[in-house]
C-alpha positions as CSV (number, residue, x, y, z in Angstrom):
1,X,64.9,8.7,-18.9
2,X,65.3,9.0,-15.3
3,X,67.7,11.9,-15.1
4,X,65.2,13.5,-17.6
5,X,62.8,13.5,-15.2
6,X,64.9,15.2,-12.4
7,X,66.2,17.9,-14.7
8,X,62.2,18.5,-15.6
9,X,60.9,18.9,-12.6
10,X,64.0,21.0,-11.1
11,X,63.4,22.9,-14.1
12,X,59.5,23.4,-12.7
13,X,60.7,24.4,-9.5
14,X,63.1,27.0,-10.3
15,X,60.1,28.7,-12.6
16,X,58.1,28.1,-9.8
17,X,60.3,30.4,-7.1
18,X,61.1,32.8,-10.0
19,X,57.4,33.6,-10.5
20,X,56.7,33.5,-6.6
21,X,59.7,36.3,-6.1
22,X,57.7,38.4,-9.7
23,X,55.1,38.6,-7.8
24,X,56.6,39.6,-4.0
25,X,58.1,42.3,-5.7
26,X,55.2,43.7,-7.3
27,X,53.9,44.4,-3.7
28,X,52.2,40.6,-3.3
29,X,52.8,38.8,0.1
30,X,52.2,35.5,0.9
31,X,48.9,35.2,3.2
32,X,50.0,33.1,6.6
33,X,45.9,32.6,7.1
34,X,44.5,29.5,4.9
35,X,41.6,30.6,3.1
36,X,40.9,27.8,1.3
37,X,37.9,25.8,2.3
38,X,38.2,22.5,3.6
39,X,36.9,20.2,1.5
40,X,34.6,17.4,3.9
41,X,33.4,14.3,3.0
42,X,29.6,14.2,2.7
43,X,28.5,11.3,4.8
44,X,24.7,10.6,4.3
45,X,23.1,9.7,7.3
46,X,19.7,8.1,6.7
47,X,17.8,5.5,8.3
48,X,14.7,3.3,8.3
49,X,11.7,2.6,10.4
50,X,10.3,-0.2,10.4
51,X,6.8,-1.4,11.9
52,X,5.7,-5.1,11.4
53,X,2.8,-7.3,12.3
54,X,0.6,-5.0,11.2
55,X,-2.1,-3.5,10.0
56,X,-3.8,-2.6,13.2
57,X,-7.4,-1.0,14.1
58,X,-5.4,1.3,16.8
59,X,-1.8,1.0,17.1
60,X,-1.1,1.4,13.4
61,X,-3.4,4.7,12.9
62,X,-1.6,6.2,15.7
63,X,1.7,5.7,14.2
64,X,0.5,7.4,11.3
65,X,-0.3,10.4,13.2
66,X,2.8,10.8,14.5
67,X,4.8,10.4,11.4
68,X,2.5,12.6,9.6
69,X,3.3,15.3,12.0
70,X,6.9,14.8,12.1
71,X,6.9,14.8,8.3
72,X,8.4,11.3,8.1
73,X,7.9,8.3,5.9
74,X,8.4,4.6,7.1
75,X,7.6,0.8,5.7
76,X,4.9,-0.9,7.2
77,X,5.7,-4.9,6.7
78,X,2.1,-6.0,6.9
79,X,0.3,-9.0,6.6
80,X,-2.0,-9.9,4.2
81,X,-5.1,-11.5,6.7
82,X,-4.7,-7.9,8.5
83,X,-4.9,-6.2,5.2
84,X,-8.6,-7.7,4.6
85,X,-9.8,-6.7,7.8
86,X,-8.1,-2.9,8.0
87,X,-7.8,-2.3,4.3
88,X,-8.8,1.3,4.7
89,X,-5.5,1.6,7.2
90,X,-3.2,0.7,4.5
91,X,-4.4,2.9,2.2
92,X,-4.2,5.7,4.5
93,X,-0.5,4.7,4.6
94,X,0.2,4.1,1.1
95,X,-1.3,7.3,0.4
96,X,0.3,9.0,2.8
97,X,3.5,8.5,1.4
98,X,4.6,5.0,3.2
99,X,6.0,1.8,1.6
100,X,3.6,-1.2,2.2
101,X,5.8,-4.2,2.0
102,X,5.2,-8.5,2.3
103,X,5.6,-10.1,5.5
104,X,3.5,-13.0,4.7
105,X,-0.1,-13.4,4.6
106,X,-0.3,-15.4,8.3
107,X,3.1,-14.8,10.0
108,X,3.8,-18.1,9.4
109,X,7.3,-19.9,9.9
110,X,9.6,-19.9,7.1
111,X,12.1,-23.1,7.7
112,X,11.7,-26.6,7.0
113,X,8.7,-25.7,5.2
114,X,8.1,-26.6,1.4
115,X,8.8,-24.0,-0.9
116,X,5.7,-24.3,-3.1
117,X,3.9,-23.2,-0.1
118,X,6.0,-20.6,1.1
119,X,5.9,-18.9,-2.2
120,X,2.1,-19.7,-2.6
121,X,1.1,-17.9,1.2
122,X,3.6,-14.7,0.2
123,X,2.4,-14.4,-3.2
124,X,-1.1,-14.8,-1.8
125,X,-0.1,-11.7,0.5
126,X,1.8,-9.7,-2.3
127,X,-1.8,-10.0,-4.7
128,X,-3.4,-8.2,-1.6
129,X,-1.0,-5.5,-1.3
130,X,-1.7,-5.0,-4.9
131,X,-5.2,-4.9,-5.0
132,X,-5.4,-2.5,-2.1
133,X,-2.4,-0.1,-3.0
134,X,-2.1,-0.5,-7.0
135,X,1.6,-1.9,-6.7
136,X,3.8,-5.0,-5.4
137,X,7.0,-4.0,-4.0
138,X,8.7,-7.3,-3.7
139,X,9.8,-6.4,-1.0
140,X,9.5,-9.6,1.9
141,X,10.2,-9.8,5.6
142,X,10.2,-12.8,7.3
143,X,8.5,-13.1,10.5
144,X,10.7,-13.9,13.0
145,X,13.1,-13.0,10.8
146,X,13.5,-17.2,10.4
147,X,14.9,-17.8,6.9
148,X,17.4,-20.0,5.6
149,X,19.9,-19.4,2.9
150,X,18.6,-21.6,0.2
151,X,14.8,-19.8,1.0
152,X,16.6,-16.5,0.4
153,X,18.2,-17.6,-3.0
154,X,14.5,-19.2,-4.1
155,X,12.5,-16.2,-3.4
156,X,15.2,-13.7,-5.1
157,X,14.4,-16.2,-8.3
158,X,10.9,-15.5,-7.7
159,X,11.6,-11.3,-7.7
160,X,11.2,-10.9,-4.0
161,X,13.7,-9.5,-2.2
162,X,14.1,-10.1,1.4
163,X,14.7,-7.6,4.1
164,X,16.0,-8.5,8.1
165,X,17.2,-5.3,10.4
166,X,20.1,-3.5,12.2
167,X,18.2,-2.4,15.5
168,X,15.5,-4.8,17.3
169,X,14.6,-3.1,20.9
170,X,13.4,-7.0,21.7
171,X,17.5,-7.7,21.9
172,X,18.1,-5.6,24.5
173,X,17.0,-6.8,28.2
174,X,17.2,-3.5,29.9
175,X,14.3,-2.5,27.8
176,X,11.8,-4.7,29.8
177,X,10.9,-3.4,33.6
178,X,10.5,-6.3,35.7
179,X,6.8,-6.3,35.2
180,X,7.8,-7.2,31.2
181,X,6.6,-3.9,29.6
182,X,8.3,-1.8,27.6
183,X,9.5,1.8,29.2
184,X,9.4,4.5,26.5
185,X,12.9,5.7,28.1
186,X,14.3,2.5,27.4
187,X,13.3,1.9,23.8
188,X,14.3,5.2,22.8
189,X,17.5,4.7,23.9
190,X,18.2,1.1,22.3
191,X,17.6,2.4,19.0
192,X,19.4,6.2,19.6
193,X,22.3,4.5,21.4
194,X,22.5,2.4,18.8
195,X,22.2,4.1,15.3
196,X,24.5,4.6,12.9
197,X,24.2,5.7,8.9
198,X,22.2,3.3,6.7
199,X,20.6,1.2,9.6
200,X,16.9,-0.1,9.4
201,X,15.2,-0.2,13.0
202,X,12.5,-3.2,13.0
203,X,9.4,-1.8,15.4
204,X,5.8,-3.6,15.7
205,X,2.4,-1.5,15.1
206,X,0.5,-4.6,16.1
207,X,0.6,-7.3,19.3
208,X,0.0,-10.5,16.9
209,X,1.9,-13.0,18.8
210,X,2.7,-11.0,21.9
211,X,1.8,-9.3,25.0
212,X,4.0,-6.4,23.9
213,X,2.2,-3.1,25.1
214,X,2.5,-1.1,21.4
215,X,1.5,2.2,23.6
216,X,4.8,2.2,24.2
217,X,6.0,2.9,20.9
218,X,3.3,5.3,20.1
219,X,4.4,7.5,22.8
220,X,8.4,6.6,22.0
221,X,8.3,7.3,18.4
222,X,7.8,11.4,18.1
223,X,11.1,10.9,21.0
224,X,13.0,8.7,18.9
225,X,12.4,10.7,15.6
226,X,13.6,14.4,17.3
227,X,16.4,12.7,18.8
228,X,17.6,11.2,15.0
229,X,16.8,14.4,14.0
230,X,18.7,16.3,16.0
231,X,21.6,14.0,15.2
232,X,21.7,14.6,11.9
233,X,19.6,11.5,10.6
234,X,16.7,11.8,7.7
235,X,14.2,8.9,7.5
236,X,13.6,7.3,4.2
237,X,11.6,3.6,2.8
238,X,13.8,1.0,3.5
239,X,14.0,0.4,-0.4
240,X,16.4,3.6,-0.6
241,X,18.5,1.7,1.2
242,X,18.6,-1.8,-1.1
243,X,21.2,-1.9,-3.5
244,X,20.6,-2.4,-6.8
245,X,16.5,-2.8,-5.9
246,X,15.1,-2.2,-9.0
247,X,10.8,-2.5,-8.4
């Protein structure tokens, strides 16, 4: 069989150059320049704000403004206390196109406590999202980001699916001056420096628990987004980026 094959495709060949010379002597000449059009990968480069903690009487209505003017959507991981109090700012969100995800209803602390009542204060904040927006994502941060494996495997039993970050400003020291607050310069450039395709970039819209100035990322985020854009980048939910999310 193998000699076959060798006498087949020497066969192919000498058609081949007997064609080729047909057509060179019917005026045709072989073209030095390459024409054909170079096939590139398409590499999708999308990426996710962000903004817990809130809603927010100030910070979070700001945001909005600015995202509504750059045309961008983002997920707000709110909690469900804040949500009673500022309902009519989370409505403006969901209706303006936002995802309004769980990230508790008291940012309390996930570990070492019982699971009955860690799925009792995160449903209690999902029935809130639902009565104010008309849907529960399932969608659940923890705050601090404290969660431990077996947590993660109960609440994916329970339909939740839970959702950390990529790029946290708070991880980088050179964003703090030494008076502690935030320079817009700085922020910016832990989360452009840092991006890359697919990321999710965890921001705050509220100071619960901090002494965080949130001015500071009102007046970063219109810089942040034009940079991204100008990279390339295109801002989506975060649940675009969950695979196999199914809500």
């Amino acid at each position: 069989m193998i000699p076959l094959l060798i006498s087949g495709r020497k066969i192919v060949i000498l058609m081949g150059i007997t064609l080729c010379g047909a057509f060179i002597s019917l005026g045709c000449e072989k073209n030095t320049a390459n024409t054909e059009p170079k096939m590139t990968k398409s590499v999708s480069k999308t990426v996710a704000l962000t903004f817990d903690d809130g809603p927010d009487s100030i910070y979070t209505s700001m945001i909005l403004d600015v995202l509504l003017q750059k045309d961008v959507k983002a997920t707000f991981f709110t909690l469900g206390f804040k949500i009673l109090k500022y309902p009519d700012v989370v409505k403006r969100a969901h209706n303006e196109g936002h995802l309004i995800a769980n990230h508790s209803y008291d940012h309390f602390y996930l570990p070492r406590t019982p699971f009955n009542r860690v799925i009792k204060n995160i449903d209690h904040a999902e029935r809130i999202i639902d009565s104010v927006c008309g849907y529960s994502s399932k969608l659940f941060r923890p705050p601090w980001g404290a969660v431990e494996k077996a947590e993660i495997d109960s609440l994916n039993s329970h339909g939740y699916y839970v959702v950390l970050w990529d790029i946290d400003i708070h991880k980088n020291n050179s964003n703090k001056n030494n008076n502690q607050i935030y320079d817009v310069n700085s922020v910016v450039s832990a989360i452009v420096d840092n991006i890359s395709p697919d990321k999710i970039v965890l921001l705050h819209d509220s100071n619960f628990g901090n002494k965080d100035d949130r001015m500071v990322i009102v007046e970063a985020l219109p810089i942040i987004i034009d940079k991204l854009k100008n990279m390339g980048y295109t801002f989506v939910t975060v649940d675009k980026l969950i695979k196999n999310y199914h809500n």
